[in-house]
N, C-alpha and C positions, 0 to 999 in steps of 0.2 A: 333761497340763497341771495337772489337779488336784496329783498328788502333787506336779508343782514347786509351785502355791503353799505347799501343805503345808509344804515345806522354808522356803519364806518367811516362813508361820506362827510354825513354830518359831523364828525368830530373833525373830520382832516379838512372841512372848510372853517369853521371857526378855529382851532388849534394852529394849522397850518397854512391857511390862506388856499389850500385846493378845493375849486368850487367840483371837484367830485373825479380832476381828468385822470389821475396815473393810479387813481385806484379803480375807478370805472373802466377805463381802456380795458383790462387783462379780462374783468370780468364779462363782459360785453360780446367781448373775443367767444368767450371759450361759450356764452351762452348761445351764440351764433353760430357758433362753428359748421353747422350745414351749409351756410353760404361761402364756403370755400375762402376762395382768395379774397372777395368782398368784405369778411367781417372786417377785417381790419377799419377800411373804410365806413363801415355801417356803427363800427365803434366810435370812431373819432368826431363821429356827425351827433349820434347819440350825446356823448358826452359831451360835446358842447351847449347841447340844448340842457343836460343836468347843471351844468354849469351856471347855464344864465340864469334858472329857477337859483339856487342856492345862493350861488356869490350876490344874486341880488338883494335875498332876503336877508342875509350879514352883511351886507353894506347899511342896508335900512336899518340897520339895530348896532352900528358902527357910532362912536362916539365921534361928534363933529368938532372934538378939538382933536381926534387922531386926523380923521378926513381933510381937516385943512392944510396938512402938509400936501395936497394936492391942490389946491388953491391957484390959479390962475397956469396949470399944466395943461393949456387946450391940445395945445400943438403937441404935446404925449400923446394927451386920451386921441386925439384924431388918427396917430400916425401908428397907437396902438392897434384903432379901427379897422384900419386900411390894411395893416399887417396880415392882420387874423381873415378878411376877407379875402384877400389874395394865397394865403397859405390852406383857406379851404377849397379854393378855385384848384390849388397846386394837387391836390390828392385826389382829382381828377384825372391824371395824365400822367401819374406813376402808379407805377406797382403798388400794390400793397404787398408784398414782401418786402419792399426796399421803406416804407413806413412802418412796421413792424419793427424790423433790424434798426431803422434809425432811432425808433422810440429806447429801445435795448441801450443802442449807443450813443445817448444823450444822456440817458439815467446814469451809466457806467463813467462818463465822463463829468459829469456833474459830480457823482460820488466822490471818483478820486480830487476834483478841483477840492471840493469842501475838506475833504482832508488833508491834502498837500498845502494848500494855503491857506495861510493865518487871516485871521480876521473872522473865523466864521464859527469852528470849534476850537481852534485854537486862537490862544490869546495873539495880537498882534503885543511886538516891542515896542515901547512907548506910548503903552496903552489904550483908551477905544481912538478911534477914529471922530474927526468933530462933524458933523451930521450936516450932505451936500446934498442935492435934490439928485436925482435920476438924470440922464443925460437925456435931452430929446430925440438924439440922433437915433436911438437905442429902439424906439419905440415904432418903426417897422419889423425892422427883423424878431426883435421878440415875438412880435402880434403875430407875421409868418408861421417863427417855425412852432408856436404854441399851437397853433389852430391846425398848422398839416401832421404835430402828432398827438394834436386833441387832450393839451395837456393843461390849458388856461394861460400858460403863463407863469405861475408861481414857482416854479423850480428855475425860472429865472430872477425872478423877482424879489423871491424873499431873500437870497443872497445879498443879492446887487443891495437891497435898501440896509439890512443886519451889514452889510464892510461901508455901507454909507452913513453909519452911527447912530439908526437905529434901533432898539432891542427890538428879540422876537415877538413879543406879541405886539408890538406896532408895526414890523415887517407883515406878520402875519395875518392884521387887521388890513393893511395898504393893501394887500395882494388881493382882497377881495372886489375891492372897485377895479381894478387893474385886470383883473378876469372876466370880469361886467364886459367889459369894452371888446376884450376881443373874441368872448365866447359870441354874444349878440350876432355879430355882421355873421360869422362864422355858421351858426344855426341856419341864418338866413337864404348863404348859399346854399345850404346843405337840403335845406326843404326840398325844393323842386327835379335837384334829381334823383334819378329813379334807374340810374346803370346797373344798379346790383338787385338780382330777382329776388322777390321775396313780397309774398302777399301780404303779410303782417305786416313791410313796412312802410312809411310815408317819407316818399325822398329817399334819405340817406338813413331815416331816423325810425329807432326801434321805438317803438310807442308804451310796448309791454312793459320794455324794461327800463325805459326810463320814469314811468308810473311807480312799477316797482322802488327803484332807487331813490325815486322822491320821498315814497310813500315813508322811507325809513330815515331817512334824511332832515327831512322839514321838521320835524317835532324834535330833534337831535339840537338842533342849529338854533331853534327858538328858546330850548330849555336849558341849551348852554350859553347865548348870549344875555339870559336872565340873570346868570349865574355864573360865568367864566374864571373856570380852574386858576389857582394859584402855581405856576410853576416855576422855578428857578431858573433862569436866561442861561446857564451852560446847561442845562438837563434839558431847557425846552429845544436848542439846536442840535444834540445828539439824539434825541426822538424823529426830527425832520429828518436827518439824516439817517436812524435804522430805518423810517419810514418809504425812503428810497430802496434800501436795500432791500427788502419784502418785495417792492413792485418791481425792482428787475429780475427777481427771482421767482416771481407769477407768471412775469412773459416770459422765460426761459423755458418752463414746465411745458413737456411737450402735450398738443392738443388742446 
């Protein structure tokens, strides 16, 4: 089941800019589920480290006239860094039931946003929006609350850059480096510790199951960036958006 999500993985990193996190979280969860209240934790750590394999290898295969719309954004990618380090520090010293429930109510509020307001599947009035870079300021708290619920980043991101004028599949190419950043430091914290028992793991990190998830992932990601799907920019943001609706409805399912 892992390598199938894996193969899942790999489409919702190229398609959607997710280097593997809201689809890896649920599964992670329920493969873990012996370690109680830890999986949570032991997921979010996990799929950071899917993350930085994936988003890396679709960044590397990213077209460097998409890429340059990040062109002189240090002070982003740093504050993106810093973000995602400090929000894997954070999932230290809460519950995991209270990161669990938030990942639930961030998907659920994300959802309704993308529907309530225009600019994302629906049309805005007076047409697209003329295309503004990312706010810097943006780029803690993202990195934060991506990395405490192990989700990359792109359920922020590919919004924010699609109502920034955009299309999707240049939202959804940006979100890859932009998950680079803050999955990385994120892994990093996550190495060394070792609060949740579990012989199989290293640190935070499931080893099995992120082999797994790679193993279905990386040839996904390589033979769709040889070849990347033709799809229509309203059909490609109503996909991201059922695509949400699926993962809050994984982490719902009880056990």
């Amino acid at each position: 089941m892992l390598i199938g999500i894996g193969l899942l993985t790999g489409v919702t990193t190229v398609l959607f800019g997710f280097g593997g996190g809201f689809v890896t979280v649920p599964v992670v969860v329920w493969s873990d589920a012996a370690l109680g209240g830890g999986a949570m934790r032991v997921a979010t750590a996990t799929s950071a480290l899917v993350m930085v394999v994936n988003a890396g290898i679709a960044t590397a295969a990213t077209r460097r006239t998409v890429l340059a719309a990040l062109r002189g954004r240090a002070a982003l990618l740093v504050l993106l860094a810093a973000g995602g380090a400090a929000g894997a520090l954070l999932t230290r010293f809460v519950p995991p039931a209270v990161a669990r429930w938030a990942f639930v109510g961030y998907l659920l509020l994300t959802i309704a946003d993308l529907l309530v307001r225009p600019g994302f599947v629906r049309p805005r009035t007076g047409g697209t929006a003329p295309r503004r870079p990312l706010p810097t300021a943006l780029g803690a708290p993202i990195g934060a609350v991506a990395a405490f619920l192990g989700v990359g980043g792109s359920v922020m991101t590919v919004p924010l850059l699609r109502r920034a004028g955009h299309t999707m599949h240049a939202a959804a190419a940006l979100a890859n480096p932009l998950t680079l950043v803050i999955a990385l430091p994120a892994a990093l914290v996550a190495l060394p510790d070792a609060a949740v028992p579990g012989a199989h793991l290293v640190g935070l990190i499931d080893p099995r199951a992120a082999a797994c998830l790679l193993a279905g992932a990386l040839p996904v990601i390589i033979a769709l960036r040889r070849r990347p799907p033709r799809i229509p920019d309203q059909a490609y943001a109503w996909s991201y958006l059922g695509l949400l609706v699926l993962v809050t409805a994984a982490m719902l399912l009880p056990g």
